[in-house]
N, C-alpha and C positions, 0 to 999 in steps of 0.2 A: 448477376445484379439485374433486376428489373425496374424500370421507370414506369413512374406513374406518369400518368393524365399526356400523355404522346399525342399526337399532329401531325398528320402529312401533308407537307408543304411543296411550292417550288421555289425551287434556286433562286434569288434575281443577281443578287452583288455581293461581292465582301468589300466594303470602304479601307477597312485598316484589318490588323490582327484580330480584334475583339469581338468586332461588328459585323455581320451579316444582317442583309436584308430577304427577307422569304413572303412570297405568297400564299397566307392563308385565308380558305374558306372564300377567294376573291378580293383581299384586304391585302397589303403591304406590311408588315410586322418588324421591325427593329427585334434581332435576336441577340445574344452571348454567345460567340464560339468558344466552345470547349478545347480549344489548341490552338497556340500561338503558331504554329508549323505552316507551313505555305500552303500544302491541300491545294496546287494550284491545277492536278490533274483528278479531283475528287468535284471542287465548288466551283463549279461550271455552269453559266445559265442554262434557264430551264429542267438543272437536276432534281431528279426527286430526294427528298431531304423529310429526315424526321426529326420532329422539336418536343421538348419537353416543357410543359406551362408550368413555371412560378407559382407558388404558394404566398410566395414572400411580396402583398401589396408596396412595399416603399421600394424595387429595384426599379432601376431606371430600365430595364428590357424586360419586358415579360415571358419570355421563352431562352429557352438554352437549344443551340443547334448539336444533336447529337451522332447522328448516323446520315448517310449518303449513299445514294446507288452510285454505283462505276459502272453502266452496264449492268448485266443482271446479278450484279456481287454487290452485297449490303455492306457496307463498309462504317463501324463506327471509329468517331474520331474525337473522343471525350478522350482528352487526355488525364484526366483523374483517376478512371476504371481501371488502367492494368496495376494498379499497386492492391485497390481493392479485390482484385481479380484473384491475382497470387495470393494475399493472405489467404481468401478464402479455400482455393484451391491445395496450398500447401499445408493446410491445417484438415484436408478432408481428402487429401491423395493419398498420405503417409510416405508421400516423397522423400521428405526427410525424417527419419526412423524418430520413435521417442524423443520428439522435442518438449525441453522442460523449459522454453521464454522466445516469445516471437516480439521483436521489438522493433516498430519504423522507425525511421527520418535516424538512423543511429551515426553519430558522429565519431570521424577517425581521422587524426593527423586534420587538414587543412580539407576535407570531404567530407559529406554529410552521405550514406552509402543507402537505399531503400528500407533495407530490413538489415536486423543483427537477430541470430538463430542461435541459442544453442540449444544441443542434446545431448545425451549422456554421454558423448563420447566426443563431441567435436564445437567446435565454436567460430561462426561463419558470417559470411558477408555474402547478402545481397544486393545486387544492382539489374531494378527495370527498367526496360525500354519498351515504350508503348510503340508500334508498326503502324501506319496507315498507309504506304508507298508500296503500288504493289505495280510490276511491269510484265507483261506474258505468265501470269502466276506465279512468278519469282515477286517476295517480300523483300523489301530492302529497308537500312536503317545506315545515315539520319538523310530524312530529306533537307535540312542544312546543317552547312558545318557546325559543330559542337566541340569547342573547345572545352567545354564543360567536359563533357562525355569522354575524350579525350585524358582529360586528367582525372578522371572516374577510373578509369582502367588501369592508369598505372599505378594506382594509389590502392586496387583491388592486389596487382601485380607485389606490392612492396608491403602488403598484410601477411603474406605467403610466408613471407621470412619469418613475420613473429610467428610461426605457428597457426593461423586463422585459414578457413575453406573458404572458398570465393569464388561466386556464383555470376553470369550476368545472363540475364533472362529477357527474351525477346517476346511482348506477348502480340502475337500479330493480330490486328483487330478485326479480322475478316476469314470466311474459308476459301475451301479449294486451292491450296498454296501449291507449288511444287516444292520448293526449298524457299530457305531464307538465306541471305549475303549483303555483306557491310556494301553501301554504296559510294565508292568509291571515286567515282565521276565526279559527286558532289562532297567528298572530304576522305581524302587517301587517306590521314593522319589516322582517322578513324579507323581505317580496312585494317592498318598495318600493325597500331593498335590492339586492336584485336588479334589479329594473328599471333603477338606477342604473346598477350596473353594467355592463348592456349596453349603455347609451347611453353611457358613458363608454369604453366599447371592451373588456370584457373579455368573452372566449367562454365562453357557454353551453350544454352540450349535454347531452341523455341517453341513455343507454342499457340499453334490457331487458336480462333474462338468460333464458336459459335452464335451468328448472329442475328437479331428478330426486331421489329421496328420497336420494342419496348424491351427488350432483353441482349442481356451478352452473358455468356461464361467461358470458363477455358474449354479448349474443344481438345484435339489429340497435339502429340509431339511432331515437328515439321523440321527435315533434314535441315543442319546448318550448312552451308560450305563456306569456305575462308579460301 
């Protein structure tokens, strides 16, 4: 995915979820963060920060805050991109063999799952999770508890029985990972969860990105460990 008309800014504050404040060009800027997620060890004053300018005159912020250095790691934190990410990528990897309907936002039982896949042979359930929590170059997911995320999993877990494959895809939004692992510290529910689900038979995997102050794509597969 590449964004147009990008800006490098600095840090100054996040007032709430929605809102950051950035210094551009010498100017204070009211932005849209792209993730409701905490990013409390990413939007730190004085970070360097890349924004995307509005097209749309009637929004009330004229930038969208996209990407963050951590250190010399560019880290995007749009949380929209990993759904657009994977389509793109699974429709150009041939990850999953002869697919005949790739369909988002697809609803199951009391869950609304990323994508619903089939192929000639199989009919499957995807669930993404977009990364931006990254510690010693271990990736972790969630940076808070998700009780959503949570009943994503077991509700992937209980597709199994009808016959459906079920996927849950990590796509971390930054390189140089060593592995990726549920964090735990901040929601066991999640770690254990997951564990479940892999012994129960649903596939795990992740994958970096590659990322540029105006660009992200999928980058290579990155060990899970559970």
């Amino acid at each position: 995915m590449v964004y147009e008309n990008v800006k490098e800014g600095r840090f100054i504050k996040r007032p709430n979820r929605f809102l950051a404040y950035v210094e551009l060009d010498g100017k204070i800027e009211a932005c849209h963060v792209k993730n409701t997620g905490r990013c409390k060890e990413l939007l730190i004053p004085d970070a360097t920060v890349f924004v995307q300018e509005s097209s749309n005159k009637n929004r009330k912020t004229k930038y969208d805050l996209i990407s963050v250095y951590k250190g010399n790691r560019l880290v995007n934190i749009d949380s929209q991109v990993p759904n657009k990410m994977f389509h793109k990528w699974v429709m150009e990897s041939e990850f999953f063999k002869d697919i005949t309907l790739i369909k988002p936002e697809a609803k199951y039982k009391n869950s609304r799952f990323d994508f619903y896949i089939e192929t000639k042979e199989n009919k499957i359930f995807v669930e993404v999770k977009g990364v931006t929590l990254e510690e010693d170059g271990v990736a972790l997911f969630p940076d808070a508890p998700t009780e959503r995320g949570v009943r994503h999993i077991h509700e992937l877990i209980s597709s199994l029985e009808e016959g459906y494959e079920a996927w849950i895809v990590f796509i971390i939004q930054m390189k140089d990972i060593r592995y990726f692992t549920p964090n735990i510290k901040t929601h066991q529910a999640f770690g254990t969860a997951l564990k479940e689900a892999r012994r129960r038979g649903v596939n795990i995997i992740a994958l970096d990105s590659i990322v540029t102050k105006n660009s992200i794509k999928v980058g290579d597969f990155v060990k899970v460990r559970l």
